[in-house]
C-alpha positions, 0 to 999 in steps of 0.5 A, a space after each residue: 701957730 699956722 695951720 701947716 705947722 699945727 699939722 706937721 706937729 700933730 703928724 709927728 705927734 701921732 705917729 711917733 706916740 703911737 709907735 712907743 705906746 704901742 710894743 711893735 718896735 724891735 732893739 735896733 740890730 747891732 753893727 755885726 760883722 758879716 763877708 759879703 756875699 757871693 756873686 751870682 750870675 743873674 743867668 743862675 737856676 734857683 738852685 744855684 741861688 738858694 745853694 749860695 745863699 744857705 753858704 753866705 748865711 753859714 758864712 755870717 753866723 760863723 761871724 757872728 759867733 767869732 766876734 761874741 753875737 752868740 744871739 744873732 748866730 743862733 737866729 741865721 742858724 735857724 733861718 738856714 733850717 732844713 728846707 730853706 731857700 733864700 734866693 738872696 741873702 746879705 748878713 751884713 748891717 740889718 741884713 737881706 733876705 729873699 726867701 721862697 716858699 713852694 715851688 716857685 718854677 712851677 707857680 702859676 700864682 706867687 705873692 711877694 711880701 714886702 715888709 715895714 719898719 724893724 724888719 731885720 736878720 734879728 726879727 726875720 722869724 716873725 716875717 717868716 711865719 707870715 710867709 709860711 701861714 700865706 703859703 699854706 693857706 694859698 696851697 689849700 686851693 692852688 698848689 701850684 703857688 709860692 710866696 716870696 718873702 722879699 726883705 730887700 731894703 733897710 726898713 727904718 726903725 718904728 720909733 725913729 724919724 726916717 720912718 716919716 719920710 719916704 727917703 728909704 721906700 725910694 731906695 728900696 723901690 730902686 730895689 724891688 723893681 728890678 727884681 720883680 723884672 729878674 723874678 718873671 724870668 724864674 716863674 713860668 710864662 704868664 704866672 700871676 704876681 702879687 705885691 702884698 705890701 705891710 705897713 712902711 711897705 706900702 710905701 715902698 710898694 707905692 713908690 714901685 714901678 711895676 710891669 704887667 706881670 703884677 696883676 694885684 698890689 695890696 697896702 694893709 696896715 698903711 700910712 699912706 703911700 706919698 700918691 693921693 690916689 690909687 690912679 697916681 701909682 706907677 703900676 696897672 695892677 688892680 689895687 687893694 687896701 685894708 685895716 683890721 679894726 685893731 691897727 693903731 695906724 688908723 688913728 695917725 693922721 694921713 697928711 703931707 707936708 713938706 717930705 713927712 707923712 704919706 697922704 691920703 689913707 689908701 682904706 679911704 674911698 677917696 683913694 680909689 682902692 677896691 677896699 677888702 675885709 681885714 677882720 679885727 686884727 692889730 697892726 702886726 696880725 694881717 698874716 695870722 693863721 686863721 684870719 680873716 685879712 689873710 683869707 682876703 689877701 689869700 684870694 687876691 693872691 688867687 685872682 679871686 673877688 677878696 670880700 670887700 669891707 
């Protein structure tokens, strides 16, 4: 057997024996039915916006109660809680949600949090508490900040063969550019951007053209991005990279070959990232109350020297 086809197995080997070893992987969501949504002018206030999506989310829970996906109906009811403000949302298929936390008119700092695999409108709690545990530690110091919880793309599934290639992070790129541009419009001038990119998301993010309102891009829990060096993104943002001692994403190897696999880890020197403390925490606790990677990527959010590693 040759050399690149003992990699390309041990790759595959790797990161599919990690992801049915290890209880990160969500039942793939159902096909359920859901309208479309509203149109809304690209002209139109927060307000309108939020106001819009609360109807299209009462819209698709409607049908999915009507066509026996009692479950699913629940879980966009409880996202449509009191106080929600989804600038976007798409229940048809995984579904789409852009959700804002704080004030986003008159933020001078604002975290956009772009996540990985089996992210959906079944397993959005989970994304969403990360988002409010951010939030809150960010408020601490600068009240005048929001974090936006962009889950703008279909992510792959973790045990499933588009999570090893970047097919869907191109997508979604094509996605979340255009709305980083749109989403300046809604902050106040000169406000502070950061991309905080999780896992597949940091493919996503590293696959991203960005303009200079993102100041900082921080990849933890990564695979890779597809580029060998942090100097190779299509971003002049500072860039970060972390892992918690725990993550199981440390032992998959960080090779490309032929469209599968990420390249070189982004916590390696070689990648030129400023690297930060991630604590001791497992793939899915980056955003946990109290840690010490939410700690580091709350200072990055804030324009501050996050601890190193």
């Amino acid at each position: 057997m040759s050399t690149g086809s003992r990699l390309r197995r041990t790759l595959l080997a790797g990161l599919v024996a990690a992801a049915v070893v290890l209880p990160v992987s969500a039942a793939a969501s159902p096909r359920i039915p859901a309208p479309a949504p509203e149109a809304v002018s690209e002209s139109a206030s927060p307000e309108s916006r939020y106001a819009a999506s609360l109807a299209g989310i009462g819209a698709a829970a409607r049908a999915a109660e009507e066509s026996g996906h009692a479950g699913r109906a629940a879980r966009l009811r409880a996202m449509a809680g009191t106080g929600a403000r989804f600038l976007a949302f798409d229940g048809r298929g995984q579904g789409r949600a852009v959700e804002v936390f704080g004030d986003l008119g008159g933020a001078d700092r604002i975290a956009v949090l772009v996540p990985g695999s089996d992210t959906n409108l079944d397993t959005y709690q989970r994304f969403r508490e990360g988002a409010r545990s951010l939030q809150q530690r960010l408020q601490a110091e600068q009240p005048r900040s929001a974090v936006v919880a962009w889950l703008g793309y279909d992510t792959p599934g973790t045990v499933s063969t588009t999570v090893l290639t970047a097919d869907r992070a191109d997508r979604a790129a094509a996605e979340l550019g255009p709305f980083l541009s749109g989403l300046r419009k809604l902050a106040p001038d000169g406000a502070r951007i950061s991309l905080l990119c999780h896992s597949y998301g940091s493919v996503v993010c590293g696959r991203t053209r960005t303009g200079p309102e993102v100041t900082d891009m921080a990849l933890y829990g990564s695979p890779g991005t597809g580029a060998a060096t942090a100097g190779e993104l299509p971003t002049t943002a500072r860039v970060w990279a972390g892992r918690g001692s725990g993550d199981w994403i440390g032992k998959v190897p960080h090779v490309r070959l032929g469209g599968v696999g990420f390249g070189t880890d982004p916590v390696d020197p070689a990648f030129g990232a400023r690297a930060f403390a991630a604590g001791s925490g497992g793939h899915s606790d980056y955003l946990r109350a109290g840690t010490e990677s939410l700690g580091s990527l709350a200072r990055i959010v804030l324009g501050a020297e996050a601890p190193h590693a």
